[in-house]
N, C-alpha and C positions, 0 to 999 in steps of 0.2 A: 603219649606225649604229654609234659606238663603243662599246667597252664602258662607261664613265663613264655616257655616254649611255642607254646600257640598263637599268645600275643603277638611275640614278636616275626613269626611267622605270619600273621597276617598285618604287621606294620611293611613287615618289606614287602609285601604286594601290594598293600597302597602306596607305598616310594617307589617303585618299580614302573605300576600304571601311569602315576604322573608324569614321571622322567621319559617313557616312552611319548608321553600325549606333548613335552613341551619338547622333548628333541624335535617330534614332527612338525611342532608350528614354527618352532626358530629357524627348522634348514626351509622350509619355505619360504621363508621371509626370506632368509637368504640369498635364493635362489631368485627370488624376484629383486632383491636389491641389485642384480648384476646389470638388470634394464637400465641404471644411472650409473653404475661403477663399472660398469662391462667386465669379462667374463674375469671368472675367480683369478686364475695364472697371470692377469694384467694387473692386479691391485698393488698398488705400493704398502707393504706392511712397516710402519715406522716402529722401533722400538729401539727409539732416541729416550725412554727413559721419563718421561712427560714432558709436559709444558705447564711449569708452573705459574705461568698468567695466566694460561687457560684453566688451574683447578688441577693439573699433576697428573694429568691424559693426555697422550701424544694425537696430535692433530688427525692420524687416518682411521685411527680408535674409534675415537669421536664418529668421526666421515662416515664410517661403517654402520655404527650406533644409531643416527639419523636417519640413514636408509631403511632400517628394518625396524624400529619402533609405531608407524603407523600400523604392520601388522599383527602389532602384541599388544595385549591389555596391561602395560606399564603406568605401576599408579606412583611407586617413588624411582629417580636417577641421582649416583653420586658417583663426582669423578672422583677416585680416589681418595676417599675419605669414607667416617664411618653412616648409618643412616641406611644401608640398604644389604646389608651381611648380620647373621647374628652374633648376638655382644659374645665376646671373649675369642681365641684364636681356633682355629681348624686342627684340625689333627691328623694326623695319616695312618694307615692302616694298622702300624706299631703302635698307637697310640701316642706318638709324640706329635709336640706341637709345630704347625709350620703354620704359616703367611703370618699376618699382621694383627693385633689385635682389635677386634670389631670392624675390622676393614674388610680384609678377603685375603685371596695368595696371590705371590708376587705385588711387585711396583709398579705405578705408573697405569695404575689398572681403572676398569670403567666398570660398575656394579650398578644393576635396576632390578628392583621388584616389582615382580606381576604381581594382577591381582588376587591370582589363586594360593599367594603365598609365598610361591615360588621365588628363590633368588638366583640371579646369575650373576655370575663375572665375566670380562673379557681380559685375557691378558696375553703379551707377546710371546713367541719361544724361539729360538734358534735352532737350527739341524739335530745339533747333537742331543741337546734335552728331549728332542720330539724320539727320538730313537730309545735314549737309554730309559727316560723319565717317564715319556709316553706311549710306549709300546709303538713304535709307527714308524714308518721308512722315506716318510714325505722330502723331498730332499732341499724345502724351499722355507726361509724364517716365514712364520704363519701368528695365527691368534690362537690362543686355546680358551673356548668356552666352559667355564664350572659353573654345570648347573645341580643347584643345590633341592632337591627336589620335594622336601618338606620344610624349605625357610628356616625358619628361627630354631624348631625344635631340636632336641638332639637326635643320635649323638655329633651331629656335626663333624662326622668323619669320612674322608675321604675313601671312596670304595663301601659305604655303609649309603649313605644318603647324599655325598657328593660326587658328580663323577663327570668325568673333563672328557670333554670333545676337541675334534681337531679340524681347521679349517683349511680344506684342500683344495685342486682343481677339480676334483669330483662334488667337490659339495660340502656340509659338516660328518665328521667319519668319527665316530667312537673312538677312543682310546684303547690300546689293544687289539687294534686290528690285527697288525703285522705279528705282533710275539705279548704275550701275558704275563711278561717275569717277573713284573712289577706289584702283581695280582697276587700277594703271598703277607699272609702277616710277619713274615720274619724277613722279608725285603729290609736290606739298609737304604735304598733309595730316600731320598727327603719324600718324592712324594708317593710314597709306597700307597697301592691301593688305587694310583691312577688308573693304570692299563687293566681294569679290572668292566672298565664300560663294557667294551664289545661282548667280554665274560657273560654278565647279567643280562644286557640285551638278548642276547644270542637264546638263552638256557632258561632266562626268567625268573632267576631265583638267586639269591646270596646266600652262597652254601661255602664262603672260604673261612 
């Protein structure tokens, strides 16, 4: 094996270990946030698009956000804007570009970094994107969590070091539960490389 090759072979076991260690602390947080929000299948998920007096995050964004931060080491929060994603756009598995420039993906979105580095996003989805976009059969509009598992650095690609979760009645559920078709460098999906979570969780390794 070359060197290149090794590097990067032991970069994506350090993006791998993290991303398992902050899935576990987020869906616990989670899961204890239902103590004030009661259980996941009651929550109202708004994705009215933001509230531009409140910073351009739809008010149960927020709601959510507020609940589960006393369990996470969050040292920056931005609604929708840049400050807590790294500078330039995201890319998806093909290599093209998707979401917003130094923002995150999708609108109306809610982005905090921890202190390990680590960035997340929160953002809305509707039935149909959760199926085709994110591998998953969930049949209820929900939030999709991007957590991006080595922050700033590259390559800032989706299914590389980015990889989306989904907020169900069971809890947070990897991307790719249901079908991986999305999990393919030659996917036209915009966000090709999403349903690629469950993939790497599951196997431990980014072998696409």
């Amino acid at each position: 094996m070359t060197l290149p090759s090794l590097i990067q072979k032991q970069n994506d076991k350090e993006i791998i270990a993290k991303l398992k260690k902050n899935y576990s602390i987020l869906s616990q947080a989670l899961i204890k946030s239902q103590l004030e929000l009661g259980f996941f299948e009651t929550w109202e998920i708004d994705n009215s698009g933001g509230d531009p007096e409140g910073g351009g995050t739809p008010a149960n964004m927020k709601n959510v956000y507020e609940r589960i931060r006393p369990e996470l080491k969050v040292i920056k929060e931005c609604e929708d804007k840049t400050g807590c994603w790294h500078k330039g756009k995201t890319k998806n598995l093909r290599g093209k570009e998707v979401g917003r420039d130094s923002i995150g993906i999708g609108a109306g979105i809610f982005i905090f970094k921890l202190a390990d580095g680590t960035n997340i996003s929160i953002d809305d989805q509707g039935t149909t994107n959760l199926k085709e976009l994110f591998g998953s059969n969930y049949n209820k509009p929900t939030y999709i969590f991007w957590i991006d598992a080595n922050g700033d650095k590259k390559p800032n690609t989706i299914g590389r070091d980015i990889f989306a979760f989904i907020l169900t009645n069971k809890g947070l559920i990897p991307a790719g539960i249901d079908n991986n078709i999305a999990c393919d460098p030659k996917s036209t999906t915009v966000y090709s490389g999403s349903s690629c979570t469950a993939k790497v969780l599951a196997e431990g390794k980014i072998d696409y």
